[in-house]
C-alpha positions as CSV (number, residue, x, y, z in Angstrom):
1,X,83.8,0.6,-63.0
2,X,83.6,1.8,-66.7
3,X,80.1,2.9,-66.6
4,X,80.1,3.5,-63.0
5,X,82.8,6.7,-63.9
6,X,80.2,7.5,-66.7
7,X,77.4,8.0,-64.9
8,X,79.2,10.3,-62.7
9,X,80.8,12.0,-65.8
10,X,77.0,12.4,-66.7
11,X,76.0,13.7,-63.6
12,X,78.9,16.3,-63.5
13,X,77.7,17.7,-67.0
14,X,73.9,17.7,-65.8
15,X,75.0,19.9,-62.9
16,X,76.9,22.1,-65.4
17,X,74.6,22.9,-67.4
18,X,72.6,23.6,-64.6
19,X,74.7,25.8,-63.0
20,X,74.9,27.8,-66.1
21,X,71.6,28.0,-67.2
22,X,70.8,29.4,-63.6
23,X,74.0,31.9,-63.8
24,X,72.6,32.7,-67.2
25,X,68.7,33.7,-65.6
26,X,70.7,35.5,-62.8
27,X,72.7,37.9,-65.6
28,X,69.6,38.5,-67.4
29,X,67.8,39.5,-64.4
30,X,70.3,41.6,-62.8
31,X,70.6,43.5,-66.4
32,X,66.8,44.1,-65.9
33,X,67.4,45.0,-62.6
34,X,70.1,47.4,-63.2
35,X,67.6,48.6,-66.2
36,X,65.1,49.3,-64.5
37,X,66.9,51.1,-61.7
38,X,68.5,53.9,-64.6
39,X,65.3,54.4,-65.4
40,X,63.3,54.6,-62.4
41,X,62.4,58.1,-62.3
42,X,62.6,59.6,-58.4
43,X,59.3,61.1,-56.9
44,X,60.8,64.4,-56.8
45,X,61.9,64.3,-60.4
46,X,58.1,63.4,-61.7
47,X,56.8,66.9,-61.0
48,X,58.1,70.2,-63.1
49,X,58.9,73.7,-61.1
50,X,58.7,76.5,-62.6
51,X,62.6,76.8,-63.0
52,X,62.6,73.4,-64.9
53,X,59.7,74.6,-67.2
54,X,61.1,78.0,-67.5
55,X,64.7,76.0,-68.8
56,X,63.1,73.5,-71.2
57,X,61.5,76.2,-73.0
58,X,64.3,77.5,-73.5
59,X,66.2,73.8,-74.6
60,X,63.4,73.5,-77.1
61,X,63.3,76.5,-78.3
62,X,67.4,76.4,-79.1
63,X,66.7,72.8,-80.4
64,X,64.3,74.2,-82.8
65,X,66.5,76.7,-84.0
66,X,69.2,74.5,-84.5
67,X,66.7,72.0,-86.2
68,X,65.9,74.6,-88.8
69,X,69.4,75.7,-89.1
70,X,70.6,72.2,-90.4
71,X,67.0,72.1,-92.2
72,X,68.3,75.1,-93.8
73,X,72.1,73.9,-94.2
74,X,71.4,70.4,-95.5
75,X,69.0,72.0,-98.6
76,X,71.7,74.2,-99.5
77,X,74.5,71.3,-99.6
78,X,71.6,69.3,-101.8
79,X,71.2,71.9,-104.5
């Protein structure tokens, strides 16, 4: 009877940790999955119009500008 209940106490924890090491594949792939899917970029979104190229000059230009204000800011505070 003894080892009878242990083999099925073995078997129970076999199946466990079976259980959990497919639950824990499943997470990891669905993270991927979800991953993947924030950065799928949509065939309309790989090409630029003119109004997108016309806007990220200007972004890039206002980043640069702010770049070289706290260029300009941060070797003032240093000296």
């Amino acid at each position: 009877m003894y080892t009878r209940r242990l083999n099925l106490l073995m078997q129970g924890s076999i199946m466990y940790s079976v259980i959990e090491v497919v639950t824990h594949h499943y997470q990891r792939f669905s993270c991927s999955q979800y991953l993947y899917n924030q950065f799928n970029v949509q065939e309309s979104e790989k090409t630029l119009t003119i109004t997108k190229m016309n806007t990220m000059h200007a972004y890039t230009h206002r980043f640069a500008y702010n770049k070289g204000l706290n260029k300009a800011r941060n070797g003032l505070s240093a000296n």
